[in-house]
C-alpha positions in Angstrom: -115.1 72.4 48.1 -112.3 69.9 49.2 -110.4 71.0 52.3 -107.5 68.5 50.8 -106.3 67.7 47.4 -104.1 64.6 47.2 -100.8 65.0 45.1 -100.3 65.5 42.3 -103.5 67.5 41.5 -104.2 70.5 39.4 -106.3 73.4 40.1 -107.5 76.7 39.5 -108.6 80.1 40.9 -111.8 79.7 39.0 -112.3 82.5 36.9 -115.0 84.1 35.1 -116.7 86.4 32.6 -117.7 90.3 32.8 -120.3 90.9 30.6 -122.4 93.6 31.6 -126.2 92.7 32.5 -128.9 95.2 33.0 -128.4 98.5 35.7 -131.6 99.3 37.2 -130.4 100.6 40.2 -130.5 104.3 40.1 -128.2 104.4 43.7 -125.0 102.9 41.5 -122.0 104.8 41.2 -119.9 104.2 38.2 -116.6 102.8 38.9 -114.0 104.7 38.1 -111.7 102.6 36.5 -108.5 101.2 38.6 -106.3 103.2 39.9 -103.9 102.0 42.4 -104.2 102.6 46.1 -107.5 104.8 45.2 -110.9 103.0 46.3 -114.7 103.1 46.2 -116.7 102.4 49.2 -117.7 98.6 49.1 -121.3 99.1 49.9 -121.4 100.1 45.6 -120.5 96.9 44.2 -122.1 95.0 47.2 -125.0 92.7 45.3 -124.3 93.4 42.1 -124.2 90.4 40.5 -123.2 88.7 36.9 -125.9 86.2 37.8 -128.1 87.7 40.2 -130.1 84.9 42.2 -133.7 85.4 42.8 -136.0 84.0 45.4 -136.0 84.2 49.0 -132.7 83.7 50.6 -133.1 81.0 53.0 -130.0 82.2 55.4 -132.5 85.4 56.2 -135.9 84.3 55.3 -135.8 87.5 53.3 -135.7 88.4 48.7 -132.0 87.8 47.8 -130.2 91.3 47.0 -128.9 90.5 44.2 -129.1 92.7 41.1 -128.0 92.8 37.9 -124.4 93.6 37.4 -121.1 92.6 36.1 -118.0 90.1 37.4 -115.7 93.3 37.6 -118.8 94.5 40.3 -118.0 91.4 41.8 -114.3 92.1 41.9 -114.5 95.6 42.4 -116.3 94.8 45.4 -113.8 92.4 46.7 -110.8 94.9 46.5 -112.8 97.6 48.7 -114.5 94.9 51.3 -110.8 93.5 51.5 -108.6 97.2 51.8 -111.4 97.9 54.7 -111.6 94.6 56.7 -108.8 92.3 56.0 -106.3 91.9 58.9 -103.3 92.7 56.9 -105.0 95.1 54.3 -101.4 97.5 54.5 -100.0 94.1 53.1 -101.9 93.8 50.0 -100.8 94.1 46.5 -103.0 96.4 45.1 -103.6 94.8 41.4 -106.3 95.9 38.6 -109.4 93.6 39.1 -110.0 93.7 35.6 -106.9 91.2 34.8 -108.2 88.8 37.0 -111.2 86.0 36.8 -113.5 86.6 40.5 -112.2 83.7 42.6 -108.9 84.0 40.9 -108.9 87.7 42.0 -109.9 87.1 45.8 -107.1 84.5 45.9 -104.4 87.2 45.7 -106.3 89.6 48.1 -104.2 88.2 51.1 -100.7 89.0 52.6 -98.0 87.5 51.5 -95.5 88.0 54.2 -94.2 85.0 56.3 -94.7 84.5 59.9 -91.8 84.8 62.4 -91.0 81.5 62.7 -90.6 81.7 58.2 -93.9 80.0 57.4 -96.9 81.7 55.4 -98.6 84.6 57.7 -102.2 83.9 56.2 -102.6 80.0 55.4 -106.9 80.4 56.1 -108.0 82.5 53.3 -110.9 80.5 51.4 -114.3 81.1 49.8 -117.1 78.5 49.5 -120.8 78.7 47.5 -122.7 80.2 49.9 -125.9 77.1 49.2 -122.3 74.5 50.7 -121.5 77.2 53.9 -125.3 77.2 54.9 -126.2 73.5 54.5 -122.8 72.9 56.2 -122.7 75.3 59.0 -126.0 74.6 60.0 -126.8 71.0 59.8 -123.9 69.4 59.4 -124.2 68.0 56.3 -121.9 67.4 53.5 -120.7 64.4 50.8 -119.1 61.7 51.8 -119.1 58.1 53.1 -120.0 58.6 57.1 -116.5 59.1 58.2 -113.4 61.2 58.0 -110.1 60.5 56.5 -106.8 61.4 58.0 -104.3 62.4 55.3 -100.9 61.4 57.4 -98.9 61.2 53.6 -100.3 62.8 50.6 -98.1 62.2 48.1 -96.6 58.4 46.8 -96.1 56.5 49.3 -99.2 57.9 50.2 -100.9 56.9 53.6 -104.4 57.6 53.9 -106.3 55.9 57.1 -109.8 56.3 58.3 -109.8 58.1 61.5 -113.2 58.7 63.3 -116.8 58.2 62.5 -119.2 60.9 61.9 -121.6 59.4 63.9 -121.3 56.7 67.3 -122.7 53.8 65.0 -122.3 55.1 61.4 -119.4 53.3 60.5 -120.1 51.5 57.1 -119.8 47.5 56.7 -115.7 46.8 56.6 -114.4 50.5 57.9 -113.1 50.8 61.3 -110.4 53.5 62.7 -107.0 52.9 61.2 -108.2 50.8 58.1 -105.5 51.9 55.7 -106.3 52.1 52.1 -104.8 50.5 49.6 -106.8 50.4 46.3 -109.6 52.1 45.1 -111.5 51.4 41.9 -107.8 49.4 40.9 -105.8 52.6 41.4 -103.2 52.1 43.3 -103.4 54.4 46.6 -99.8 54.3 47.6 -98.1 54.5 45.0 -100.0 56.2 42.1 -98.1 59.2 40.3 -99.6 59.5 37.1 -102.0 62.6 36.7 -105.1 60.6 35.4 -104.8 58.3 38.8 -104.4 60.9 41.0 -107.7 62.5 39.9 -109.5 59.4 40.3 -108.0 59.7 43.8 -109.4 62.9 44.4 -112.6 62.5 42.9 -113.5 58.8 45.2 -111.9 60.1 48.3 -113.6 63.7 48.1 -117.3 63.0 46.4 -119.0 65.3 45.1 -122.5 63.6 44.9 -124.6 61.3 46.4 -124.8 57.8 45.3 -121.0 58.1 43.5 -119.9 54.1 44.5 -116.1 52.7 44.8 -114.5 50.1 45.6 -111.6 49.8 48.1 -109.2 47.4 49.1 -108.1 48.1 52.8 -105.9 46.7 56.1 -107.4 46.9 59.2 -104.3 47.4 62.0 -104.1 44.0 62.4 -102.6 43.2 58.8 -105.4 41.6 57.6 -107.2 43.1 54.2 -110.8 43.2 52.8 -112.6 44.8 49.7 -114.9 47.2 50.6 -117.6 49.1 48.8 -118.6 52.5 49.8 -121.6 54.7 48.2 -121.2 58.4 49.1 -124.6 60.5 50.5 -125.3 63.4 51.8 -123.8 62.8 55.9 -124.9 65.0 58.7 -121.8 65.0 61.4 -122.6 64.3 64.9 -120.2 67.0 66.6 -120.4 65.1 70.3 -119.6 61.8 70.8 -118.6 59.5 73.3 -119.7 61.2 76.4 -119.1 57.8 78.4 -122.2 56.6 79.6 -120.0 54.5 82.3 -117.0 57.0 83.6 -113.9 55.7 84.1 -112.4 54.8 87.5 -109.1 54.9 87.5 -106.8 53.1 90.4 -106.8 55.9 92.8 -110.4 56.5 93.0 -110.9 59.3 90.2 -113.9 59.6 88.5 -112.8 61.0 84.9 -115.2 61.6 82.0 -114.4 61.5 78.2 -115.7 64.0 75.8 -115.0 63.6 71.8 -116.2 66.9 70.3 -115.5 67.4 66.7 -116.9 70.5 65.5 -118.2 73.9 66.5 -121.2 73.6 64.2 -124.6 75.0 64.8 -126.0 71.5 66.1 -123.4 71.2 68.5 -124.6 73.6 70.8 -127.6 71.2 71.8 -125.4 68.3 72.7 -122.5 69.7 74.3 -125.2 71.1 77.1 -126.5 67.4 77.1 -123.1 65.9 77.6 -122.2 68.1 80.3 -125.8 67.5 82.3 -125.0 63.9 81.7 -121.3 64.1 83.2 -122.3 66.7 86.0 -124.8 64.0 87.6 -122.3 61.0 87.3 -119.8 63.2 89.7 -116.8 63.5 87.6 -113.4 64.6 89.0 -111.6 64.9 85.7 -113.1 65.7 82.2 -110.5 64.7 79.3 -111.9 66.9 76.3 -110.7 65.2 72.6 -110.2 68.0 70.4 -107.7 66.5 67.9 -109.7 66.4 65.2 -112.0 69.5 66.0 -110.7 72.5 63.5 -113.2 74.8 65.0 -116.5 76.6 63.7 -118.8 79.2 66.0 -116.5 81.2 68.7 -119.8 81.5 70.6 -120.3 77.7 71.2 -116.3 77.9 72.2 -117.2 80.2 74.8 -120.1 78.2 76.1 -118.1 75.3 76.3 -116.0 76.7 78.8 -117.9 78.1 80.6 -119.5 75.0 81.0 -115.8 73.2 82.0 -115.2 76.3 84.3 -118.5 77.0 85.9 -119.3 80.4 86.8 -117.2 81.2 89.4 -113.8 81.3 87.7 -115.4 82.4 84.6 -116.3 85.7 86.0 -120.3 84.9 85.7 -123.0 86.6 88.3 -126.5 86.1 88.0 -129.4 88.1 88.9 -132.8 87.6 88.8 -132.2 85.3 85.4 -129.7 87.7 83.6 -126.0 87.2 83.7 -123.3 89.9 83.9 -119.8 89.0 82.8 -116.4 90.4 84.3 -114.3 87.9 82.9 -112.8 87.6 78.7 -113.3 85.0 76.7 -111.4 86.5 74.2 -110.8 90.0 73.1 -111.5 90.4 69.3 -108.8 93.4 67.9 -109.4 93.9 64.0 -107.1 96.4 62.1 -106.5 99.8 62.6 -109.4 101.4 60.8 -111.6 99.7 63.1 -109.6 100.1 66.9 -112.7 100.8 68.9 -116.0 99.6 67.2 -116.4 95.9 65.4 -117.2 97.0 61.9 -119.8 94.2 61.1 -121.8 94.4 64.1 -121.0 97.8 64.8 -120.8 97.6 68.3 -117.9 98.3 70.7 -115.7 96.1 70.8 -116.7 95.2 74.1 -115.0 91.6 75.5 -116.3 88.1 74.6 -117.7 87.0 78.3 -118.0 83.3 78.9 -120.7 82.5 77.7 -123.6 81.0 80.6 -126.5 80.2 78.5 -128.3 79.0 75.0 -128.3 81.2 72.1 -130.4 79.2 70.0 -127.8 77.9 67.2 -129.3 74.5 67.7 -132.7 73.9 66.1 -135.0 73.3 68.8 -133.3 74.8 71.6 -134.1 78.1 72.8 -132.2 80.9 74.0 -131.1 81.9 77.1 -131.6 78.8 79.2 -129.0 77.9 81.6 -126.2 76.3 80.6 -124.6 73.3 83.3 -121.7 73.6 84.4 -118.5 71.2 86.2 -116.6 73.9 88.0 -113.9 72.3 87.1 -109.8 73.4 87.8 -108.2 71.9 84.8 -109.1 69.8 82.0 -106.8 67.5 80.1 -107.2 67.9 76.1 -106.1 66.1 73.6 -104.8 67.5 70.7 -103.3 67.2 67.0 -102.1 69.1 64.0 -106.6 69.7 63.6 -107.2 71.2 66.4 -107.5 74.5 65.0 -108.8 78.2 65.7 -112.4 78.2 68.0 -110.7 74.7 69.6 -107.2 76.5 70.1 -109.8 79.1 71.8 -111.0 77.2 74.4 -107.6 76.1 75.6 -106.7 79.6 75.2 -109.8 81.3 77.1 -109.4 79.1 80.3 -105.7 79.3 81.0 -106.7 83.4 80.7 -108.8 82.7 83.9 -106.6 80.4 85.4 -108.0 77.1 84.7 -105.3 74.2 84.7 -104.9 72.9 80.7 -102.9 69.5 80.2 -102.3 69.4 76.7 -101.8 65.5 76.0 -101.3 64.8 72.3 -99.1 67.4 69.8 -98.8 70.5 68.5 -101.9 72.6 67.2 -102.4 74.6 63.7 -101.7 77.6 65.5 -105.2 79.8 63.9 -105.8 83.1 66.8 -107.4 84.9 63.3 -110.7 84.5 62.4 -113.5 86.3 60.5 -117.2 86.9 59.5 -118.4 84.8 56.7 -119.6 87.4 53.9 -121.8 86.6 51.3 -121.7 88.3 48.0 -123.5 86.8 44.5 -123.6 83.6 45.4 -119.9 83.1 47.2 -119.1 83.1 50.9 -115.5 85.1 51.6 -113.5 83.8 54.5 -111.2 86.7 54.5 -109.1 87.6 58.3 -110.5 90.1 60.1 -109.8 89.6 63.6 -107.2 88.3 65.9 -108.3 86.8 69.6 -106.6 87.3 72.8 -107.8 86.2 76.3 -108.2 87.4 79.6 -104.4 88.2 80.2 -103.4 89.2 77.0 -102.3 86.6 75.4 -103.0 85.5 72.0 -99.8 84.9 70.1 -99.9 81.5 69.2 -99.6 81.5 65.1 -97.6 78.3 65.7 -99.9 76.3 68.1 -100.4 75.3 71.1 -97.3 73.0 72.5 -97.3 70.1 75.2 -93.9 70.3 76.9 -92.8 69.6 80.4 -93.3 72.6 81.9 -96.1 75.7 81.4 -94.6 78.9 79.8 -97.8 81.1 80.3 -97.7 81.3 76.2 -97.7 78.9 73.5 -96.1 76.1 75.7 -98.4 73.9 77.7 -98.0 71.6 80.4 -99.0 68.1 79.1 -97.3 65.1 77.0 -96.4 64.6 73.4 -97.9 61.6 72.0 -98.7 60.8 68.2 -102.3 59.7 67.2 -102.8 55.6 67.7 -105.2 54.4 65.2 -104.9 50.7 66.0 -107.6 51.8 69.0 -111.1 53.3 68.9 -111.4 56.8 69.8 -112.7 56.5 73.7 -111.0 53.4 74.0 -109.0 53.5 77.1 -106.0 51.4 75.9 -105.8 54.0 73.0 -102.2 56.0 73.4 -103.5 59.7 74.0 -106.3 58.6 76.4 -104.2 56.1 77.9 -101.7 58.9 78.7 -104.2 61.3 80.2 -105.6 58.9 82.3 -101.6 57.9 83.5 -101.4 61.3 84.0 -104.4 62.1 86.4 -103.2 59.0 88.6 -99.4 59.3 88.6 -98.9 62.7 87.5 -96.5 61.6 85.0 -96.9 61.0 80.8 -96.1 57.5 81.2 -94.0 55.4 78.4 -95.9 55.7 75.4 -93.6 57.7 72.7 -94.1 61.2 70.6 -94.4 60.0 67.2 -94.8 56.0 66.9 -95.9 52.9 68.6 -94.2 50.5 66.9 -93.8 46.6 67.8 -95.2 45.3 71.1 -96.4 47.5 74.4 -98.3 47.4 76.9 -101.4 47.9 74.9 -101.1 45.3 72.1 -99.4 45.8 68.7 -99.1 49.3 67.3 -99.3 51.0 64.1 -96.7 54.1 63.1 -98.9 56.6 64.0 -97.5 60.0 62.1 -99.5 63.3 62.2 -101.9 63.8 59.3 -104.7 66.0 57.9 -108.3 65.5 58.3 -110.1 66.3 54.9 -112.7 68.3 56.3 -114.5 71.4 54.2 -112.2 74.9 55.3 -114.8 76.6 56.9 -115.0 73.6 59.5 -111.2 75.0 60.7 -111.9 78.2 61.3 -112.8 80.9 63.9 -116.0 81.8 63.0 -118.1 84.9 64.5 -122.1 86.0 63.5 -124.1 88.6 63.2 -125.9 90.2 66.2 -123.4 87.7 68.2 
């Protein structure tokens, strides 16, 4: 599944059939037939399935549970799991599952009331095969071509740029950061209208299989163009890059390291405690974090990661005799109000989310509950973009709770303080809201992002600088606008001259292109606040 379809494009809610299979379990109440604002406990449709899978489940290690059911199970299912967990379940319109295909059903299990400032109140609700959310949540790995495109105009004229690598050295032959493109298998990029185009557009810059090869015609920042030919495989994402193996000294004696992290994804656990060890022994005085393409993924890594910026003292962590005690939030889940006390997945009171001090073993390889570094640090200087999203908008959230100094260099964020427990049911995972966060004061009302602004509000407005994405520069590249600025800002205390929204004609750092805010194409699940089991 696409996290971005290029317009004009066409799709559906993917419906299905409901023919009945076989019942053979003797525990299964009948449904009763709709009837509006009336409902059956989830746990009877749960695993009953139109196409039960068989097998071991590799997610558990354990038989699948499917059985043999129908797609109004499926749906039937859906309406009870949503009227108990959702968020907003008051704000549902309570419509007859059998009128409706599955997918198509779950799409209008949502709210459909408007935020405060008049934009849509829910803008995360997704689903995913569950086979896609476990390869990709774990490992990393999805489709594609070794890099991410940035959507900064999707519709004719369109602009569509690559923006960072998914790997340090994986860039392919002829692709660098900002390469625009122009032409792909001789459709026109920019200017393309007709439907037929357009989902020739979608299906090159969003492959769906391995060894799927195009042809592009791109200009690199310099004006210059080449033809390029890409072959899409199956690419495992490096979430931490660019730890800077030599820190940067800046005039007045600073020590500042540079940390690109790009998602919260299971693997990223193992090399975020790497990058910090490696920063802590070169003696940094700054850290500038780059989260403007990072759209989230596990809270818990969140929660690790600063810790590890904060250290344990202003994170509220004592240790005794190699267990850790926590008086400090993270952040404070709240779900709705059938569930005010106890989380209703884990079942557990819904005790604070500490900083988090040590492993937890998301990482193959690593085991739990080692030690975790740390850089006791007093602020940190992020850089952000319309991406940074959810578990990212967390960490700047969870340390200005305890006090921790956030310069927000960059613009605003998605504004995502929701998240939710992936559920598995038949085959599909349901990303469905269940929770809102809040942090150690309170705070949580961000819907609209995080903004940099001149001055620190002690809410949604940040100390920091406004400056649009530069994609004539590599990301870690000193000379490039957003880093450029932090680094002016650590030795002046000042943004410095580059602009908000464009570096056009000469500056002090070369030739620059328009650099307007766009989308990163990643899956949905990978810009998201996302909690597990037994966290």
């Amino acid at each position: 599944m696409s996290a971005f379809c290029l317009a004009a494009c066409s799709g559906g809610g993917g419906g299905d059939s409901s023919n009945s299979g076989n019942d053979n379990d003797n525990n299964y109440n009948e449904p009763v037939g709709w009837q509006s604002g009336v409902f059956q406990p989830a746990d009877d449709f749960a695993n009953r399935c139109e196409s039960p899978r068989s097998g071991i489940d590799p997610a558990t290690d354990a038989p699948y549970k499917d059985i043999r059911g129908t797609a109004l199970d499926e749906r039937n299912w859906l309406r009870s799991w949503s009227n108990d967990f959702y968020l907003w379940y008051d704000e549902i319109a309570d419509r007859d599952p059998a009128n409706h295909g599955t997918h198509e059903y779950f799409d209008l299990l949502k709210t459909t009331e408007l935020s405060s400032t008049g934009g849509e109140k829910d803008k995360f609700h997704f689903l995913m095969p569950t086979d896609d959310w476990n390869q990709q949540s774990q490992s990393g790995v999805a489709v594609g071509y070794g890099f991410q495109w940035a959507i900064l105009q999707s519709k004719p004229p369109r602009q569509i740029l690559a923006a960072y690598s998914n790997g340090e050295d994986s860039w392919p032959t002829g692709i660098s950061r900002g390469a625009r493109v122009l032409m792909v298998d001789g459709v026109d990029v920019v200017n393309a209208e007709d439907q037929a185009s357009v989902d020739i557009l979608n299906a090159v810059f969003f492959p769906a299989e391995s060894g799927d090869n195009h042809d592009f015609l791109v200009e690199y920042p310099d004006g210059t163009t080449a033809s390029v030919s890409l072959t899409a495989s199956a690419v495992t994402s490096d979430p931490v890059q660019n730890e800077n193996e030599d820190v940067i000294t800046i005039a007045n004696g600073k020590r500042v390291g540079y940390l690109l992290f790009n998602d919260h994804i299971a693997t990223a656990e193992k090399e975020l405690k790497l990058a910090v060890e490696q920063l802590s022994a070169k003696g940094i005085d700054e850290l500038v974090l780059d989260l403007r393409y990072n759209g989230g993924g596990y809270l818990a890594i969140a929660s690790q990661l600063a810790y590890m910026i904060a250290g344990p003292e202003q994170a509220g962590v004592n240790w005794n005799a190699g267990e850790w005690t926590a008086n400090k939030t993270f952040e404070q889940l709240e779900f709705n109000n059938k569930h005010p006390d106890t989380d209703p997945f884990t079942k557990e009171p819904l005790d604070p989310i500490p900083f988090i001090p040590v492993t937890i073993g998301l990482s193959p390889s690593l085991d739990k509950n080692q030690p975790l570094p740390s850089l006791n640090l007093d602020r940190v200087f992020v850089l952000t973009g319309p991406n940074t999203c959810s578990a990212s908008e967390a960490i700047i959230n969870g340390l200005r709770g305890v006090g921790v100094g956030v310069v927000q260099i960059g613009k605003q964020t998605c504004g995502k303080p929701y998240g939710f427990y992936p559920t598995d049911n038949c085959g599909t995972t349901y990303f469905s809201i269940q929770f809102r966060g809040v942090n150690e004061k309170g705070f949580g009302d961000y819907s609209d992002g995080f903004i940099p602004a001149s001055y620190d509000d002690g809410g949604a407005v940040v100390l920091g600088c406004e400056v649009g994405d530069d994609f004539s520069r590599p990301l870690g590249d000193v000379g490039e606008a957003r880093l450029a600025t932090a680094l002016n800002y650590i030795e002046t205390d000042s943004c410095g001259a580059f602009s908000a929204n464009s570096f056009a004609g000469e500056a002090q750092y070369g030739v620059r292109l328009s650099a307007g805010e766009g989308r990163i194409a990643k899956s949905p699940w990978r810009q998201n606040r996302i909690l597990l089991m037994g966290r």
